[in-house]
C-alpha positions in Angstrom: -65.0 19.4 44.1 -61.5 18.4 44.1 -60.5 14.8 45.5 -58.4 15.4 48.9 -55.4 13.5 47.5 -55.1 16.2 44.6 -51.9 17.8 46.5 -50.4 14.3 47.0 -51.2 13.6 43.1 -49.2 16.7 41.9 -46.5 16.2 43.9 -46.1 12.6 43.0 -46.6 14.2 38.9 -43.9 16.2 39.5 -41.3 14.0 40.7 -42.3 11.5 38.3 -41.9 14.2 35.8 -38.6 15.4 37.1 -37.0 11.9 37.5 -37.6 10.8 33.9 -36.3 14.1 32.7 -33.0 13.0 34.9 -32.7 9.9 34.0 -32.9 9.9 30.2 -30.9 12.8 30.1 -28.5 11.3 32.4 -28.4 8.1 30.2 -28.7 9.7 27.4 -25.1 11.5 28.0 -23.4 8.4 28.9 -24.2 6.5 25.8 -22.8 9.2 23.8 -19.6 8.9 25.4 -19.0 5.4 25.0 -20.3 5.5 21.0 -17.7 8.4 20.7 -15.1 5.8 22.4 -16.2 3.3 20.2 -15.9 5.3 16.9 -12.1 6.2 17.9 -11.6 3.1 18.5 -12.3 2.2 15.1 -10.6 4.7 13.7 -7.4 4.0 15.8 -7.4 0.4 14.5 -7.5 1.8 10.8 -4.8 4.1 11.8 -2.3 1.4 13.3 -2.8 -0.7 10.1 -2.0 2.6 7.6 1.1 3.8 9.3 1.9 0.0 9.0 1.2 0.0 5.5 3.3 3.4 5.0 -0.3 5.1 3.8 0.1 8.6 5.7 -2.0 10.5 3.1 -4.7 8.0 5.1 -3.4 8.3 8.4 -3.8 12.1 8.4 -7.2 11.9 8.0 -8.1 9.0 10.0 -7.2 11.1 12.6 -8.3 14.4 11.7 -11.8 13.1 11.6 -12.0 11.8 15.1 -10.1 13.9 16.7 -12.6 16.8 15.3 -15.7 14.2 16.3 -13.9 14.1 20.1 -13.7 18.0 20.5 -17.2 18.4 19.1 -18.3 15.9 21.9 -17.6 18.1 24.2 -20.1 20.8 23.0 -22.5 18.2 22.9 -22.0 17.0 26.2 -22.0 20.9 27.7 -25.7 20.8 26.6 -26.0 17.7 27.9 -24.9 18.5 30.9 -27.3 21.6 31.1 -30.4 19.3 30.5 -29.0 16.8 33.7 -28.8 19.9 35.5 -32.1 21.1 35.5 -33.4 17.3 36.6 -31.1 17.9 39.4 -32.5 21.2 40.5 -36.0 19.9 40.7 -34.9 16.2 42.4 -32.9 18.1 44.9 -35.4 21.2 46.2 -37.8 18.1 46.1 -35.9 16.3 48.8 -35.2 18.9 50.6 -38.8 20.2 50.8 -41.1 17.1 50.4 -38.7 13.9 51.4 -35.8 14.3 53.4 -36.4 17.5 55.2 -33.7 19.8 55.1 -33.0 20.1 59.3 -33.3 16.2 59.5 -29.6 14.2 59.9 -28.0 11.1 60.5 -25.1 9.1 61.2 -23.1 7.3 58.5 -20.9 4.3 58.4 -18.0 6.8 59.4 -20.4 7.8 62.3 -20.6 11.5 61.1 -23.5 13.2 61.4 -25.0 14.2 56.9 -28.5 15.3 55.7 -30.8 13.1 54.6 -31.1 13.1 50.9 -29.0 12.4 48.2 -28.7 15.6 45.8 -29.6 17.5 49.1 -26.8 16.2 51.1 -24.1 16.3 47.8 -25.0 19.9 47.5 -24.7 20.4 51.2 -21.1 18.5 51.2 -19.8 20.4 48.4 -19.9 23.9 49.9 -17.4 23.5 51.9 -15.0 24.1 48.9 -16.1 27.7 48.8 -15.6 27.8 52.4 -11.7 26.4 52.3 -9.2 28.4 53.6 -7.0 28.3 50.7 -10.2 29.1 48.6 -10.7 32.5 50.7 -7.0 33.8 50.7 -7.0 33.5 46.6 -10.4 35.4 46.8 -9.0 38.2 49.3 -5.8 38.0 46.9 -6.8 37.8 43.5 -10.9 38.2 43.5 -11.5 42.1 44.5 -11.3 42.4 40.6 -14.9 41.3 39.7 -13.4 39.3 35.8 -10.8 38.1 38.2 -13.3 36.9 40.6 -15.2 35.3 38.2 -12.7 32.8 37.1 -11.2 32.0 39.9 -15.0 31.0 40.7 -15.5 28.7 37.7 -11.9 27.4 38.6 -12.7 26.5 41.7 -16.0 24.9 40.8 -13.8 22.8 38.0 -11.5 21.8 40.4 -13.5 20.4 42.7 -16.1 18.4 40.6 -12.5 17.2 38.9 -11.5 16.2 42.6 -15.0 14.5 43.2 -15.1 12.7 39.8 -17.8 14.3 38.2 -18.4 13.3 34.7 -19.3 16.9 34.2 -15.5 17.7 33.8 -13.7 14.2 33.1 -16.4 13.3 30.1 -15.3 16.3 28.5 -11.4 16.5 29.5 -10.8 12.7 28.1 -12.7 14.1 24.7 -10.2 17.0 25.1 -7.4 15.0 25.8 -8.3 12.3 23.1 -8.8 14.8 19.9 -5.6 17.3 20.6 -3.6 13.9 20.4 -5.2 13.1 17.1 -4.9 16.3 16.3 -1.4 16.3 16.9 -1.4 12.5 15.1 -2.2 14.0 12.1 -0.1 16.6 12.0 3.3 15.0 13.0 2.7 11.2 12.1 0.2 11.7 8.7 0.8 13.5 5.7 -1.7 16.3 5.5 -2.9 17.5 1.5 0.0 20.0 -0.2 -3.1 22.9 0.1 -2.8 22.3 3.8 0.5 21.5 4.9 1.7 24.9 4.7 5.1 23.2 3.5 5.2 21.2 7.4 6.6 17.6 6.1 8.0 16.2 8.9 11.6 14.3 7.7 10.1 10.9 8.1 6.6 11.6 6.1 8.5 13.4 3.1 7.7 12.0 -0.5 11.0 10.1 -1.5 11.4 10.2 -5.1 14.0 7.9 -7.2 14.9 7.0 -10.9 16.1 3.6 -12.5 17.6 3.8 -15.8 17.2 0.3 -17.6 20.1 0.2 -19.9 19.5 -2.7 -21.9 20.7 -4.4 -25.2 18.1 -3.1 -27.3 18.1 0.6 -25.6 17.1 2.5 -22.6 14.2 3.3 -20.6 14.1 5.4 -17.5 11.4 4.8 -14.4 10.2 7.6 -12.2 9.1 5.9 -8.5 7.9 7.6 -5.6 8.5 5.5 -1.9 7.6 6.1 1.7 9.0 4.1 4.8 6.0 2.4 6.4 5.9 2.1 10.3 7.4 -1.3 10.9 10.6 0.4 8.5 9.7 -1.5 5.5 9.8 0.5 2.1 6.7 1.3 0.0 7.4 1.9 -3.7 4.9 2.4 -6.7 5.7 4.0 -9.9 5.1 7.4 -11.0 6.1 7.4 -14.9 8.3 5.7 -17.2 9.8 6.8 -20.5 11.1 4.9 -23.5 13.6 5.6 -26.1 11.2 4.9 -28.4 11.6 7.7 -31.1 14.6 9.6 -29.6 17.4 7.6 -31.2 20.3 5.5 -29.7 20.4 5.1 -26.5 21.8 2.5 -25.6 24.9 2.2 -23.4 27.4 -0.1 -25.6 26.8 2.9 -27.9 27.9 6.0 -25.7 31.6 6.0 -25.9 31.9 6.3 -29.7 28.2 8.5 -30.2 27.6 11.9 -28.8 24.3 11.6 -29.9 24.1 8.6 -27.4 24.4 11.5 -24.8 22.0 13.4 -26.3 19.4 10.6 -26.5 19.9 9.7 -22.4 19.7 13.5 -21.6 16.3 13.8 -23.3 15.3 11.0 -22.0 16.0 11.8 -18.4 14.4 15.2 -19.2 11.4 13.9 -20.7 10.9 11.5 -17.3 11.1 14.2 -15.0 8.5 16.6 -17.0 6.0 13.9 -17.2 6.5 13.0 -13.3 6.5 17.1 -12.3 2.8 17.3 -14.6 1.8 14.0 -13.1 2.2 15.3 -9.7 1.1 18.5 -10.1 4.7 19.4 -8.6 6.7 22.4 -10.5 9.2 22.4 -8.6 10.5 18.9 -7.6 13.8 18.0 -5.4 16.8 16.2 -7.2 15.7 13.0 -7.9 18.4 10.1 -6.7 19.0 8.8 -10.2 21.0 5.0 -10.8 21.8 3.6 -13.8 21.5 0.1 -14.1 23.0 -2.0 -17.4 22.0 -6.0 -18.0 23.0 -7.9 -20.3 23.7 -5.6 -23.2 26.5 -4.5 -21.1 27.3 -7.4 -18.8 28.2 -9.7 -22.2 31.2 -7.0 -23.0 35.0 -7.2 -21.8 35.9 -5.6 -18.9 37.7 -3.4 -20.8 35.0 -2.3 -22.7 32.6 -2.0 -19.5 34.6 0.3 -18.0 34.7 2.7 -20.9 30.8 2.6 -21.2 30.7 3.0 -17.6 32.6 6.2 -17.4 31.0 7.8 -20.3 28.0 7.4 -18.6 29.5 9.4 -15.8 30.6 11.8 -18.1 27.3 12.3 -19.5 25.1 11.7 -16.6 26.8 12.8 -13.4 26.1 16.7 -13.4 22.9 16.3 -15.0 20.3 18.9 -13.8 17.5 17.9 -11.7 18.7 14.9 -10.6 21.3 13.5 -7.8 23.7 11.1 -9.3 24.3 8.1 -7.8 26.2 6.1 -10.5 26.0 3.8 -12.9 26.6 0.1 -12.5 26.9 -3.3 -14.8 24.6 -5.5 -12.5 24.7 -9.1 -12.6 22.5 -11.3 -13.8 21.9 -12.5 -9.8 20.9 -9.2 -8.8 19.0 -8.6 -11.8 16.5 -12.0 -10.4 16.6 -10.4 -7.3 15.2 -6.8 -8.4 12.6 -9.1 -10.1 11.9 -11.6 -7.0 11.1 -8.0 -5.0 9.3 -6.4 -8.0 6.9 -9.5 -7.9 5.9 -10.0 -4.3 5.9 -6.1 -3.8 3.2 -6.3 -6.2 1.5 -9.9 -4.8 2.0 -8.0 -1.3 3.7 -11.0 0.2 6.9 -9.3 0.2 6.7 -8.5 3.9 5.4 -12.2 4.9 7.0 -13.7 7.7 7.1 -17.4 6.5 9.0 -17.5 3.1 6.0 -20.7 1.8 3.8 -17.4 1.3 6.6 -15.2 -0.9 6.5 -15.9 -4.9 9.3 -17.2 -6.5 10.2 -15.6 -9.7 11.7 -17.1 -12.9 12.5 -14.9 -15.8 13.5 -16.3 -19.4 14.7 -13.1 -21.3 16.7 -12.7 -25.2 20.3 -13.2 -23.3 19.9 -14.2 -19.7 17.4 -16.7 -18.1 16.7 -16.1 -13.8 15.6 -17.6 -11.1 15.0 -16.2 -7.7 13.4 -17.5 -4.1 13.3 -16.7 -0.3 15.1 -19.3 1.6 15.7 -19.4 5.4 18.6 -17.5 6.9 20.9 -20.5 7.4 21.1 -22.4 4.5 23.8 -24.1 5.8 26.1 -25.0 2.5 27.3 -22.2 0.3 25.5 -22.9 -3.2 27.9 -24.1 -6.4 25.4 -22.1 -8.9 24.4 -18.9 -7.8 24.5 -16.6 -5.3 22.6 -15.9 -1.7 21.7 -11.9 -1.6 20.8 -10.9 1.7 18.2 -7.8 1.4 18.0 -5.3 4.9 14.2 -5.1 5.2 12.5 -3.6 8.2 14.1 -5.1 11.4 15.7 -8.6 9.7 17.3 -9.3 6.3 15.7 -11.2 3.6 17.8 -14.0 2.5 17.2 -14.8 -1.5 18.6 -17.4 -3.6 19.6 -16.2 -7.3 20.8 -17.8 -10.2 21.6 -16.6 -13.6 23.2 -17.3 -17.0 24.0 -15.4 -19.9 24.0 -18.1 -22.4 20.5 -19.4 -21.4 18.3 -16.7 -22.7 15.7 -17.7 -25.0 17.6 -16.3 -28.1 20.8 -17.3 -27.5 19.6 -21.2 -27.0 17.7 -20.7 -30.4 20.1 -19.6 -32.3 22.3 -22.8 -31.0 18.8 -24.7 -32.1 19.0 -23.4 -35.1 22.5 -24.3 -35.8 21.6 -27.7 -34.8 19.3 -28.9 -37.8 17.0 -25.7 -36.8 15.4 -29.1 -34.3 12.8 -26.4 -32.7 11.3 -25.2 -35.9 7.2 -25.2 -35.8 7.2 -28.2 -38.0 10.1 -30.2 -36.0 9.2 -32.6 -33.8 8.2 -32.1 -29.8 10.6 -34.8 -28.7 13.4 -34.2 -31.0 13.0 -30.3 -30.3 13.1 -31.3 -26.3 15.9 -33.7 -26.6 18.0 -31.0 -28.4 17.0 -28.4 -25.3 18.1 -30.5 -22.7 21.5 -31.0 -24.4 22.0 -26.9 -23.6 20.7 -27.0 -20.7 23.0 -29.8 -19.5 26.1 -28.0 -20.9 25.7 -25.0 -19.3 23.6 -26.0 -16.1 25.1 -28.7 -13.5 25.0 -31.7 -16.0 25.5 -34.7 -13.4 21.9 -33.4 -11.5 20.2 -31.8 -14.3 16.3 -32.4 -13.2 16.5 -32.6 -9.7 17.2 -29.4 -8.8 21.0 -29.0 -9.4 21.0 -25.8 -7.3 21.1 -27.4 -4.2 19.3 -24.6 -2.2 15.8 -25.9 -2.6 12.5 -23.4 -2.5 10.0 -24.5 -0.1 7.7 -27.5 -1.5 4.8 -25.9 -3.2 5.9 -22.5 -3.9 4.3 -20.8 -6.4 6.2 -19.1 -9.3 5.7 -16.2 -11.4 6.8 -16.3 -14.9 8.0 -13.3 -16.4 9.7 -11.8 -20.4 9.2 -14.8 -22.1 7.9 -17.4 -19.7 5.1 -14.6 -19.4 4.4 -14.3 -23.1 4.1 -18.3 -23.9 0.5 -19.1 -22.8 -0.1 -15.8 -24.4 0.6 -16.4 -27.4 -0.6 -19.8 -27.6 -3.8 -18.5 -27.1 -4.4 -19.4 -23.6 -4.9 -15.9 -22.1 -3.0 -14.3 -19.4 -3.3 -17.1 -16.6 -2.5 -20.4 -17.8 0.0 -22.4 -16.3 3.3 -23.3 -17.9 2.3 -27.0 -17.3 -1.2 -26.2 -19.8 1.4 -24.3 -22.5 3.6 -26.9 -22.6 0.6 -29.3 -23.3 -0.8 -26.9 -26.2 2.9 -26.7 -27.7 2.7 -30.9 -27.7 -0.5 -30.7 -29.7 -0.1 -28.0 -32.5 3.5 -28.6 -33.1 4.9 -30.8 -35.3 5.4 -32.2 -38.9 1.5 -33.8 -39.7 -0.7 -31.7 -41.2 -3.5 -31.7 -38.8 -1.0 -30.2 -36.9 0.0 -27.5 -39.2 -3.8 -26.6 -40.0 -4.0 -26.3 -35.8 -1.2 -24.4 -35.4 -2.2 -21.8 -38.0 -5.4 -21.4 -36.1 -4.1 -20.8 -33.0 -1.0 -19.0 -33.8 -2.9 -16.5 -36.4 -2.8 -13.8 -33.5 0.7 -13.9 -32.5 1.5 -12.4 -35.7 5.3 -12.2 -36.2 5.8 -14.0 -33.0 4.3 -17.1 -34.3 7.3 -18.4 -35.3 9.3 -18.8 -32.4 6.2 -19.6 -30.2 6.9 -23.7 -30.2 10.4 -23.3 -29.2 10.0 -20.4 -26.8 6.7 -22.8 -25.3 9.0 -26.0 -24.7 12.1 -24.2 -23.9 10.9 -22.7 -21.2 9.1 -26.1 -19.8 12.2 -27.3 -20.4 13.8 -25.0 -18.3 11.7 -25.1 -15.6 11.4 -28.2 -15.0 14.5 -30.3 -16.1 17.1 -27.6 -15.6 15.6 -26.2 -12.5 13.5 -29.0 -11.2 10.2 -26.9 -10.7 7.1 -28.2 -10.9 5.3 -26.9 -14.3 1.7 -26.2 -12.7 3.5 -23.8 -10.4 4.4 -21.4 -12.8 2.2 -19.1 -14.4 2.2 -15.5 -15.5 2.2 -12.2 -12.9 -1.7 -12.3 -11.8 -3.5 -9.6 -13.3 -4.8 -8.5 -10.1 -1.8 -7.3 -8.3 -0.9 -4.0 -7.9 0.8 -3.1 -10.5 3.9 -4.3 -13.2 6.6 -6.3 -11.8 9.6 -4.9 -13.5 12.5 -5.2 -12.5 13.6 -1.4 -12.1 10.8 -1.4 -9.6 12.4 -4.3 -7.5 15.5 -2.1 -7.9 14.4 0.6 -6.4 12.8 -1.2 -3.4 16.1 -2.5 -2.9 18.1 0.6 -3.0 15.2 2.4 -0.4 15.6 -0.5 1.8 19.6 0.0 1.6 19.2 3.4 2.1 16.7 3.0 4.9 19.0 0.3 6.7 21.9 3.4 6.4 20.1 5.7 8.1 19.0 3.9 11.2 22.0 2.2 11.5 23.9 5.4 11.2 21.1 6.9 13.8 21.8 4.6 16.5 
């Protein structure tokens, strides 16, 4: 025998049934749209900081793979939506039947007479869309065609839950909305693969290329770069290949007006460079590459006279060369040459594009001829330096303002030599003091003698700033035996102890030197030259110097500084010229 509550029991089953059927569903759907809203949002913060960064390989598919995720949403939510749906079918006959009644009314706070019930009355409230006036003309109009009728159907029924708010058509039109502007994002502002581009490279995301020729005193060597303007406007540069003449004959410069095989050598070279970058690449058929030749020191040393000749037979030579856009050739000076080497090192540090100059690197660079030394300094340094030069860099939306100095008679050969001539007074087995006494006699002939020590070049770095070492100032602790990281201040002490005339020193030296090979010799003077240097010529604190951290991103050459410099110049031209 049943119990006579059995009908109220099933009832009170069924809506309980039906409501939790709603309600997770209902819940269920809401949640995913806000973890789809959060996983864009993550991705949109990733895409901000790799357009800043110039990584547009990156950017295309940080937004390819939301904005895929957003339209997929939307198939997710139509089922979704179905599951709601069916709740609602079963919560709203259940009013209408078993709660509310579907005859019984009453007045609202606009004192209009509704239905009782909530799905009851929202289904009762929305028919009066398919009652509308304009609703019935398009129907007579347009719906006698039964397709035609269909869709204006569905149309209307869009249109009105888009009127009333329904999450059933803005969930899925924000999704919409959201992945056809990634879409579009990825297409326009990223870099999509070469198998899927279809050749679209938008002018602003196209692969720069450029070459540096490094037309030294010893010979020539030519670096491939590739670059891409980030989205604040600042250059990105990294190296693609770079060729020696190792092997090919003479190439150097101070050779090319008398030697056609000079000619030869540079138009192999640059032919070698741009078969190794097209295989590197993958790339058979590569643009022009912008091409600049750049001499030093090898060049810089010779008469005018004799600069101009070299300089036009490299035009001759170079100008019409295939597969590549000249740009010219150039004796830079040894200013210049510090800055290419300043950018090189903080492009590879990445503190090149810090806004407070204490975080930038300073550079100083000790090669055979010329010694440099290079530092950020604030945009007003108020007195026009006596040594040196101020180069002012366009980068981004501001200029960079870098201090340079340079002297040809101050590289680490040409001060031995003048050692040598001296009673050879840096020999291994000379004394420290006498060696050091002998240095700072140079130094103050060539380098402001009446403030030699305190910083004679009157633009003074921040206090604190770090420098990097580089050529020979890179090679000291290295040779002593102290690894890649020591500071000059530690190779300056080792030269102290294993240099010298006592025996215990020569039996220490031996030890220590034994790897350095055929460098061995030169490593005392080149060790307390440079601390010399450093720190009585230039004031600079030795424990601040040290060589380029292994860790950065790469070799800070100075063709690589060069080529920042002429992307940012170019860069500069073009925005100025767009205005």
């Amino acid at each position: 025998m049943q119990p006579p509550n059995s009908e109220f029991e099933l009832l009170k089953l069924r809506s309980d049934y039906a409501w939790k059927w709603f309600i997770f569903h209902a819940d269920q759907r809401t949640k995913m749209f806000n973890f789809m809203l959060i996983v864009v949002g993550i991705f949109a913060t990733a895409i901000v900081a790799a357009v800043k960064e110039g990584v547009l390989e990156l950017v295309f598919w940080l937004c390819l793979v939301p904005g895929l995720l957003a339209i997929f949403f939307t198939f997710l939510d139509r089922r979704n939506q179905y599951l709601v749906q069916l709740g609602e079918d079963v919560l709203g006959e259940f009013e209408r039947e078993h709660i509310f009644g579907e005859a019984e009314t009453f007045s609202n706070i606009k004192g209009k007479q509704v239905p009782y019930g909530i799905l009851w009355r929202q289904e009762v409230s929305e028919r009066y869309w398919s009652r509308s006036r304009i609703i019935a003309f398009l129907w007579d109009v347009l719906g006698k065609h039964q397709l035609i009728g269909q869709l204006i159907s569905k149309l209307v029924r869009y249109l009105r839950d888009m009127v009333l708010g329904k999450h059933r058509v803005w969930l899925r039109l924000i999704a919409l909305l959201i992945g056809a502007f990634l879409l579009f994002s990825a297409w326009e502002i990223g870099s999509p693969p070469r198998w899927l581009s279809l050749g679209h490279r938008p002018s602003w995301n196209e692969h720069r290329y450029g070459a540096i020729l490094d037309a030294g005193s010893s010979g020539s060597r030519l670096a491939l770069f590739e670059s891409r303007i980030a989205g604040d406007g600042a250059p990105h540069v990294w190296s693609l290949v770079s060729v020696e003449d190792d092997e090919l004959g003479d190439c150097r410069l101070t050779s090319l007006p008398d030697k056609q095989a000079t000619c030869d050598c540079l138009i192999t070279l640059t032919k070698r460079a741009r078969k190794n970058a097209e295989y590197f690449l993958g790339e058979p058929h590569l643009p022009p590459i912008p091409l600049w030749v750049k001499a030093t020191a090898g060049v810089r040393t010779q008469s005018l006279d004799n600069q101009t000749k070299i300089l036009n037979a490299t035009n001759a030579c170079l100008a019409n060369l295939a597969g590549y856009e000249w740009k010219g050739a150039e004796v830079i000076s040894g200013e210049m040459e510090g800055v290419y080497a300043w950018l090189a090192v903080n492009h590879v540090a990445r503190t090149l594009r810090s806004v407070d100059g204490q975080n930038t690197r300073g550079i100083v660079e000790l090669g055979g001829q010329s010694a440099q030394l290079a530092y950020r300094i604030s945009p007003s340094p108020g007195v026009a330096p006596q040594h040196g030069k101020v180069v002012k860099i366009p980068w981004a939306s501001e200029e960079i303002h870098i201090y340079a100095f340079s002297h040809d008679d101050l590289g680490s050969k040409a001060v031995r030599e003048k050692t040598k001539n001296a009673g050879n007074a840096c020999a291994p087995e000379a004394i420290p003091k006498k060696c050091k006494n002998e240095i700072n006699s140079i130094i103050t002939k060539f380098l402001c003698p009446q403030s030699a020590g305190e910083n004679c070049l009157q633009l003074h770095p921040p206090s604190g700033m770090l420098y990097a070492g580089l050529s020979n100032f890179e090679y000291v602790a290295e040779n002593m035996g102290l690894g890649t990281n020591a500071s000059l201040e530690v190779a300056s002490k080792r030269a102290h102890d294993i240099c010298g005339p006592s025996k215990k020193t020569k039996i220490l030296r031996d030890y220590v030197l034994a790897p350095a090979g055929k460098h061995a010799e030169g490593v005392c003077f080149n060790a307390l030259y440079a601390a010399q240097l450093a720190f009585y010529g230039w004031g600079i604190p030795l424990e601040n110097v040290s060589p380029p951290d292994a860790q950065w991103a790469g070799n800070p050459s100075w063709p690589l500084g060069a080529m920042i410099f002429e992307v940012a110049r170019d860069t500069a031209t073009r925005r100025s010229g767009s205005k």
